[in-house]
Wavefront OBJ file of the C-alpha trace (Angstrom):
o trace
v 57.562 -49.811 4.666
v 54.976 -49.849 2.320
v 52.089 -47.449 2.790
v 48.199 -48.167 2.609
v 46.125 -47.093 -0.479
v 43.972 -44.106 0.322
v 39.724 -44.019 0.139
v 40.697 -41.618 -3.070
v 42.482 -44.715 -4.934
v 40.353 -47.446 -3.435
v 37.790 -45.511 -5.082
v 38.894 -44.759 -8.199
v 40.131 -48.822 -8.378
v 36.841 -50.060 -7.337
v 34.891 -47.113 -9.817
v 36.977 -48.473 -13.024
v 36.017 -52.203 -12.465
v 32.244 -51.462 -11.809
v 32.562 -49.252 -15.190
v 34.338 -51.439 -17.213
v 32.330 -54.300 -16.313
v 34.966 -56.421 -14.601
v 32.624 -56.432 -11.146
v 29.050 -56.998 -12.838
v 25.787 -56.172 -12.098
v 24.409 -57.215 -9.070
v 27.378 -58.261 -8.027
v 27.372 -58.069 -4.026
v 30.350 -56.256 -2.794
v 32.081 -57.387 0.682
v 33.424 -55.102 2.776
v 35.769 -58.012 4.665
v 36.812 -59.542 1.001
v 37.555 -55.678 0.251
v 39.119 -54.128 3.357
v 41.498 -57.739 2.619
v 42.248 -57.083 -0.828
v 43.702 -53.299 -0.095
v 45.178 -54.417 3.486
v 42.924 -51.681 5.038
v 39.947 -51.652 8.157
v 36.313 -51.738 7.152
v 35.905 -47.998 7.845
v 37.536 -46.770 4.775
v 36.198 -49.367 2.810
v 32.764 -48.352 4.093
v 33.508 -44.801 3.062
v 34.592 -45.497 -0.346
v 31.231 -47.850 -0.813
v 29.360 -44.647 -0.058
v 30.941 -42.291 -2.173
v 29.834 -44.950 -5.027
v 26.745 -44.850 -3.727
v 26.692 -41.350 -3.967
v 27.503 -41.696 -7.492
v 24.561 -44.334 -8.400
v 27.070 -46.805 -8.754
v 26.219 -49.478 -5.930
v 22.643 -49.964 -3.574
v 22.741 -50.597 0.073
v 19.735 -52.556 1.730
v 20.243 -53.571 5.704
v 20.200 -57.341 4.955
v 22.270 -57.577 1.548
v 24.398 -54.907 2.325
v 26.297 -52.976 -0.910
v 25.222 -54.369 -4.470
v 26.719 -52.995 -7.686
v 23.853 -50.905 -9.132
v 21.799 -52.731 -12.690
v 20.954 -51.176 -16.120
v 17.581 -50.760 -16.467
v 15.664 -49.517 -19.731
v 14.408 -46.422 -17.682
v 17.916 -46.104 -16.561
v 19.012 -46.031 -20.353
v 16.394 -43.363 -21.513
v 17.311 -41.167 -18.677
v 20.568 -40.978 -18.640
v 20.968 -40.754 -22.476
v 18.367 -37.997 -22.088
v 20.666 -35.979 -19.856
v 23.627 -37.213 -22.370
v 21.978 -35.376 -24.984
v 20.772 -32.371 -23.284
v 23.436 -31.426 -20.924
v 26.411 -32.637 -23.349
v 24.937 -31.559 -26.715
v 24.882 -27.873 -24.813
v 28.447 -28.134 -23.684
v 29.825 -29.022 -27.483
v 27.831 -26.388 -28.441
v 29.599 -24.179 -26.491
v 32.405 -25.624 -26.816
v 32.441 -25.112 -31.168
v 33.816 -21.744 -31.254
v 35.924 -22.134 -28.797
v 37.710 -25.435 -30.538
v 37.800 -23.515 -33.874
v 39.983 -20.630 -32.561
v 42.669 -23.226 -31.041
v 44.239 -25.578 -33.825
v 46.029 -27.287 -31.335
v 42.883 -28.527 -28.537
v 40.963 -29.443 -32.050
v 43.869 -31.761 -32.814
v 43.808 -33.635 -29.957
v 40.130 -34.007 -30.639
v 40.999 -35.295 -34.210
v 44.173 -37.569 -33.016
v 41.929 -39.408 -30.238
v 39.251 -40.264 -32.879
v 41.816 -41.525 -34.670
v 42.923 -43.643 -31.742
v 39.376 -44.889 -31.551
v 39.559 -45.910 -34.813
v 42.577 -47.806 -34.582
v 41.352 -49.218 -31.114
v 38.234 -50.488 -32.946
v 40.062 -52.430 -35.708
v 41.795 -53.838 -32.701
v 38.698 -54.867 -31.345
v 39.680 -53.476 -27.692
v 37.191 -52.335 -26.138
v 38.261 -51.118 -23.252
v 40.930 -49.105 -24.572
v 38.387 -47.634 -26.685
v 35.940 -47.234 -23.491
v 39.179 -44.895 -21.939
v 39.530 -42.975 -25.303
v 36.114 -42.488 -26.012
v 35.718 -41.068 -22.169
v 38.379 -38.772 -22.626
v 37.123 -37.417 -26.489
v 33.699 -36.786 -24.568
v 35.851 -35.276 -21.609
v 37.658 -32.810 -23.843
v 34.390 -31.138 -25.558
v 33.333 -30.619 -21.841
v 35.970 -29.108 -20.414
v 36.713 -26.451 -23.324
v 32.495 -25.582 -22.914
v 33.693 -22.584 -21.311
v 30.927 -22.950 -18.602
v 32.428 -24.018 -15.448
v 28.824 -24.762 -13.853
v 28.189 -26.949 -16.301
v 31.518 -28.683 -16.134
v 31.131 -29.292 -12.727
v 27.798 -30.874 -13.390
v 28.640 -33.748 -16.130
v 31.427 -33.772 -13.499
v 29.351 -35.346 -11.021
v 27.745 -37.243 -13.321
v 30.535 -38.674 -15.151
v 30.350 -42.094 -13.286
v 27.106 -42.931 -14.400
v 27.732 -41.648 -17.704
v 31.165 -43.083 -18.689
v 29.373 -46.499 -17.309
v 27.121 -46.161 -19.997
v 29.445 -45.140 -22.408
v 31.449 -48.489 -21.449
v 28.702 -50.778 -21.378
v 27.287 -49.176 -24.891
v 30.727 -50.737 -26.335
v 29.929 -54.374 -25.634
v 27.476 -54.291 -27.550
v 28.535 -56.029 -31.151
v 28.770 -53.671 -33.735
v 28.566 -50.878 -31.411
v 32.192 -49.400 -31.697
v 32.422 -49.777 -36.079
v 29.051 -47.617 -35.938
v 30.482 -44.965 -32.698
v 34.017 -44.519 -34.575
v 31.594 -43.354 -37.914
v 29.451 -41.223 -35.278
v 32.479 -39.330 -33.422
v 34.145 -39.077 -36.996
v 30.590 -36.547 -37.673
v 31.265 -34.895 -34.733
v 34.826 -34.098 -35.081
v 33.912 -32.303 -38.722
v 31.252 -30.266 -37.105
v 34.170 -29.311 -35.088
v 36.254 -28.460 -37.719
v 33.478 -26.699 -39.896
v 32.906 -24.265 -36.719
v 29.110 -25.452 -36.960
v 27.936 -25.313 -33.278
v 24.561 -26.291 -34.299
v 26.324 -29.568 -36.602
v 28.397 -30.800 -33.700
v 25.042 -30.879 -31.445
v 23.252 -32.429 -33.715
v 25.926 -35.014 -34.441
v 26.512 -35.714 -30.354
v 22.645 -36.222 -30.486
v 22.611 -38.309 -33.673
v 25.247 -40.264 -31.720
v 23.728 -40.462 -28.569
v 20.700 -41.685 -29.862
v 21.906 -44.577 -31.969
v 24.121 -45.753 -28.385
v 21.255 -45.625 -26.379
v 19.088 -47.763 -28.967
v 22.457 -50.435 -29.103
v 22.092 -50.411 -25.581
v 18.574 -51.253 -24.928
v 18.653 -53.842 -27.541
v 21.269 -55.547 -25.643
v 19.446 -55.621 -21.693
v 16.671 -56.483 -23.661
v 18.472 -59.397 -25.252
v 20.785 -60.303 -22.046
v 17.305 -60.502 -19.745
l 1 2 3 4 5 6 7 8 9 10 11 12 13 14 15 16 17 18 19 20 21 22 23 24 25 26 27 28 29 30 31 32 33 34 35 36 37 38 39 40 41 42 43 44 45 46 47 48 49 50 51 52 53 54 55 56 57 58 59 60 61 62 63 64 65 66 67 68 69 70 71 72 73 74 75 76 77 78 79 80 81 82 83 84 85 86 87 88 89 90 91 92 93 94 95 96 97 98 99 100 101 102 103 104 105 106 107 108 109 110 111 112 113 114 115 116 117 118 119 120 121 122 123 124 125 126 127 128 129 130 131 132 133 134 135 136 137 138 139 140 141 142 143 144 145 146 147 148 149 150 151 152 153 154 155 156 157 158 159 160 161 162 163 164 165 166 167 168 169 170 171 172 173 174 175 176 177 178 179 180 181 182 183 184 185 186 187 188 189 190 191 192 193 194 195 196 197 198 199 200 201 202 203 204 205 206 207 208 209 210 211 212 213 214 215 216 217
């Protein structure tokens, strides 16, 4: 007999789709169109709607019920402005720490290359999961678990960006030149280079990006 998915992977289903665009903005989400999709009640479904809610995903009002969450320019500059703070700290953490093991630098190196390849591809959303995980590694080997567990519970919002960033045209030929900086401040050992470069990077993202809602409204 086949079990029921649990809130955990309802979640993490429903997160991927609003991050990678396949449920857009504004899009309304039912909770008897969902609870029939997974073959579950309405009470896990309503859980997993607040846990995205939580994570600035979706809105609830009392007469629309849960709405998947719009980019807004102010949206943009602040998250981006986190991006580069909190992020730009962790790889610069994270630069000594990358030098003294060949092997996690590698795996820095062989995922841009992935992106690369990806990009000539043109698929984005394989991209979108590499890129995530390239950003994912620099946090993780920061060395500061406080921090860790902060992009942590921001990583929603911020791999949303991330994802949305790469629909933009153009936008992953310019990121694969912008993560290639990054990855030889890495190599160099330059903790002030690889912050600069996540900022130089960061920046130019979060300009494509606001060109685009500005274009698309």
């Amino acid at each position: 007999m086949r079990s029921h998915p649990t809130i955990d992977h309802i979640c993490s289903e429903l997160r991927q789709e609003i991050i990678n665009r396949l449920i857009p903005p504004g899009a309304k989400l039912s909770e008897s169109l969902l609870s029939k999709r997974w073959k579950v009640s309405r009470t896990p479904i309503r859980e997993v709607l607040r846990r995205l809610e939580a994570e600035g995903l979706v809105s609830s009002s009392r007469y629309r019920g849960f709405v998947v969450n719009s980019i807004s320019i102010e949206d943009i500059e602040q998250i981006y402005t986190i991006k580069m703070s909190l992020e730009g700290l962790a790889g610069r953490l994270a630069a000594p720490i990358l030098l003294k093991d060949p092997a996690k630098l590698k795996k820095l190196q062989s995922l841009w290359k992935e992106m690369a390849a990806l990009s000539k591809k043109g698929d984005v959303e394989g991209y979108g999961r590499r890129n995530i995980e390239f950003h994912l590694t620099i946090w993780y080997e920061c060395g500061n678990p406080w921090l860790i567990r902060i992009l942590d519970h921001l990583s929603s919002q911020l791999n949303r960006f991330i994802v949305n960033a790469l629909h933009v045209p153009g936008r992953m030929e310019r990121s694969v030149k912008e993560h290639q900086k990054i990855v030889e401040a890495f190599k160099a050992g330059n903790a002030r280079a690889v912050e600069k470069a996540l900022a130089h990077h960061f920046k130019k993202a979060s300009e494509d990006l606001k060109k685009e809602i500005i274009r698309m409204s």
